[in-house]
N, C-alpha and C positions, 0 to 999 in steps of 0.2 A: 466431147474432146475438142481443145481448142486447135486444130488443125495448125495455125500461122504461131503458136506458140511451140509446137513440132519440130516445124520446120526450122525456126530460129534456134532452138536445141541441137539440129543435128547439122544444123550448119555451124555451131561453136564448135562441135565434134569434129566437124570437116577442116576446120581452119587449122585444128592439132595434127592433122594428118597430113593434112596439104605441104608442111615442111617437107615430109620427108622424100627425099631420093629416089626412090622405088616408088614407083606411083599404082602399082598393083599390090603392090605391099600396103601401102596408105589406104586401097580402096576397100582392101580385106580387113584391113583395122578396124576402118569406118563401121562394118556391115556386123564383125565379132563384137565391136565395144555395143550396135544396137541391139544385137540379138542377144546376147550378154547380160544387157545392166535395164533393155526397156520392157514392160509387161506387154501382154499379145496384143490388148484391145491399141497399146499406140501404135505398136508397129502397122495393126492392122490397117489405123488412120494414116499414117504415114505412108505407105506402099497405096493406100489409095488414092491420095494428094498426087502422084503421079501420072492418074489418070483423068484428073480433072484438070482443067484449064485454071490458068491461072485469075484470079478475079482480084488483081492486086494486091496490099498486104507483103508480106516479107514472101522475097524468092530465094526457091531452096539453088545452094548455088552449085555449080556443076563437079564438080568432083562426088556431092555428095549424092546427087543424080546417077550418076555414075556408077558408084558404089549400089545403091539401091535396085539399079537395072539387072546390072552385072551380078547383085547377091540377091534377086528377089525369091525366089525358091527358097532358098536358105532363112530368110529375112519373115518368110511369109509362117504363122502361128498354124497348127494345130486347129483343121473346127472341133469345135466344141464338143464333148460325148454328148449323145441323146439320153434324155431322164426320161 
């Protein structure tokens, strides 16, 4: 999973939100429209790009930071059933 291709995804996301007024209202957008429209294994890359440092490459920008702290519970997939 291209991690920096991710993060440039949900920072176009961010930029939609980022207009609005309600800046809690925007950060809940942000977290519904990922949890919403993206499959588990991105999210799951995505929520971990947060714990890695960043090694250049496209930076995820802070609202959508934001969003993802404040929604990671939410944001975070399902492990897997056991076969």
């Amino acid at each position: 999973m291209d991690t920096q291709n991710l993060i440039d995804m949900a920072n176009r996301i961010g930029d939609f939100f980022d207009s609005m007024p309600d800046r809690e209202e925007a950060l809940g957008g942000i977290a519904d429209h990922i949890h919403r429209f993206w499959e588990p294994r991105m999210r799951r890359a995505l929520l971990a790009s947060l714990d890695e440092p960043a090694a250049g490459g496209v930076e995820m920008s802070a609202i959508v930071r934001d969003a993802l702290v404040k929604h990671r519970e939410q944001l975070t997939p399902a492990a897997p059933a056991a076969v």
